[in-house]
Phi, psi and omega in degrees: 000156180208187219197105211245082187322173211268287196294333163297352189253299153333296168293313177295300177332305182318279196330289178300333175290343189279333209282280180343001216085345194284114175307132171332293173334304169283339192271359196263304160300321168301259185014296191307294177340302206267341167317289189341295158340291143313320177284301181330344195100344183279055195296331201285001198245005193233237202262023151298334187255032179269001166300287215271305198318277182303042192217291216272345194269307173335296213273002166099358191266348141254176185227117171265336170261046184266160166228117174318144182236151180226146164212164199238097157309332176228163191287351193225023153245139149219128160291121152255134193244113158277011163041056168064354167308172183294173158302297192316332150315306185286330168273348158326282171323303176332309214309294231256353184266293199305348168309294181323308191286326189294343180278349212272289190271003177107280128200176203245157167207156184238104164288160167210143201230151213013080186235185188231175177322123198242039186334303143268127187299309226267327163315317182304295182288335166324309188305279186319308200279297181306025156241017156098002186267136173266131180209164179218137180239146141218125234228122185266165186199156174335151176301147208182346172216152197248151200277167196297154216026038168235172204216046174190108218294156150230326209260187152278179180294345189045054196285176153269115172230152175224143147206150178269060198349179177181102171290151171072004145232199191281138179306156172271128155271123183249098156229134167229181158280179167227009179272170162338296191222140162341136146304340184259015160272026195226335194272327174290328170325299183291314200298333184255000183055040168235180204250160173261131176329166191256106178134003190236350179199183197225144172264185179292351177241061125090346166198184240298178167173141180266032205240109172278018160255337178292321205272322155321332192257347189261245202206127194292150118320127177292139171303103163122317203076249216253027152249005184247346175270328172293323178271353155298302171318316161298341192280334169292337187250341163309304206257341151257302152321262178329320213254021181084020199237151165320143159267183184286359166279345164248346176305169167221184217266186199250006192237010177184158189247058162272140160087168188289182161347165149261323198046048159296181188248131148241150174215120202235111169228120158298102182237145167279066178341303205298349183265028180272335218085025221179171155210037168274343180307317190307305114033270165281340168289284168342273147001287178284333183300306199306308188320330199265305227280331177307337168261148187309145180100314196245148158212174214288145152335134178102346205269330171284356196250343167258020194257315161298319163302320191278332159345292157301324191296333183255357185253320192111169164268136150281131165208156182288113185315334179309309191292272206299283198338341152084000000 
């Protein structure tokens, strides 16, 4: 292992990914993502997937050179097609198209469609809320949770990510999964041979194991059981349905490179506190952040994962020289 500034770790990522098929330009946006990622702490979402990310653009089942194209049917959508390309260019697009429009109407939203893995959600809406925008993604992903009292995946882990500004500090952030636990902290297990807690996934007959290659061919426990199987459904019909994308039972998968595209889904919805009538939000936000942070214990979402970012910023990331060798 050796230990690596943010921007040195970036730049070699670029490199491989450029090398792989990937346009400089894309090779740039996976590269920011998945750095991100890792420093937050969000290993399953950070450079454990730079194996399978360079296994589907070799085999073409990413298009490392698409460029999202965007258009807007109503004055407060823009539709983007990622044209089978990685996600991040495209939500890239979301990030820098949708502030103007959400100040414009009030608010906005971007489906985004024959997209890929959009790996930590909550980076994305971050992006938004420091630019004074309340914003929500939802995201659909291979099959992966069985609807409740069933043994055979339809929805994905589906995340959820929200975030809110908070003036004069860093936004409050919200991302789950809507499974127990992410799949990618589960996809790092096997990869390091190690085993998963009991109570985090299903084998393929249904039942528990800590062996995460069983829990990969088998099926996520929902967060919630059957209230966490329900809001998966819902995220299939926000991120698949509305936005024209596979659902998760037709998607293949984000973890290897058989099969065509996933042509997952995405949804971005952008709001302008300020169309509210009011200038109270600022306000109210404050307020509420005190209330919680007042007590011994708790504190706001987000705060450990940025605690950890800076952390990496000032010490570097570790990584396996192995890993940039591609």
């Amino acid at each position: 292992m050796t230990k690596l500034s943010f921007e040195a770790v970036e730049t070699r990522l670029a490199d491989l990914f450029a090398a792989a098929g990937a346009s400089p330009a894309n090779a740039a946006s996976v590269a920011w993502a998945l750095v991100m990622a890792e420093a937050d702490g969000l290993k399953g979402h950070g450079l454990s997937r730079v194996p399978t990310y360079l296994a589907m653009l070799r085999s073409g089942k990413i298009n490392g050179q698409a460029v999202p194209i965007a258009r807007k049917p109503r004055p407060g959508v823009l539709a983007i097609d990622a044209g089978h390309g990685f996600a991040y260019p495209a939500i890239d697009l979301a990030v820098i198209e949708l502030p103007a429009l959400a100040r414009e109407q009030g608010v906005a939203i971007a489906p985004i469609r024959r997209s890929n893995h959009c790996g930590a959600a909550g980076l994305h809406v971050e992006r938004l809320a420091e630019q004074g925008l309340v914003a929500l993604l939802f995201a659909n992903t291979p099959a992966a949770i069985a609807p409740w009292g069933g043994a055979k995946p339809v929805f994905g882990t589906n995340p959820i990510a929200f975030a809110a500004p908070l003036a004069g500090r860093d936004p409050l952030v919200i991302d789950m999964a809507l499974s127990k636990v992410a799949r990618g902290p589960i996809v790092a297990a096997k990869q390091k041979g190690e085993a998963i807690p009991e109570g985090w996934a299903l084998d393929p007959a249904g039942k528990p194991t800590t062996d995460p290659a069983a829990a990969l061919a088998g099926t996520m426990v929902p967060l919630g059981d059957a209230k966490g199987a329900t809001l998966a459904l819902m995220v299939e019909i926000l991120a698949a349905s509305l936005v024209g994308a596979h659902f998760a039972f037709e998607a293949s998968s984000f973890l290897d490179d058989k099969g065509g595209p996933p042509d997952t889904g995405q949804l971005i919805l952008a709001i302008d506190p300020s169309a509210m009538g009011g200038h109270w939000f600022d306000e109210r936000m404050r307020m509420l952040a005190h209330a919680i942070e007042d007590q011994d214990g708790t504190r706001l979402p987000g705060v450990r994962r940025l605690n950890l970012r800076a952390k990496a910023r000032a010490e570097g990331l570790e990584v396996a020289e192995e890993l940039l060798a591609g």
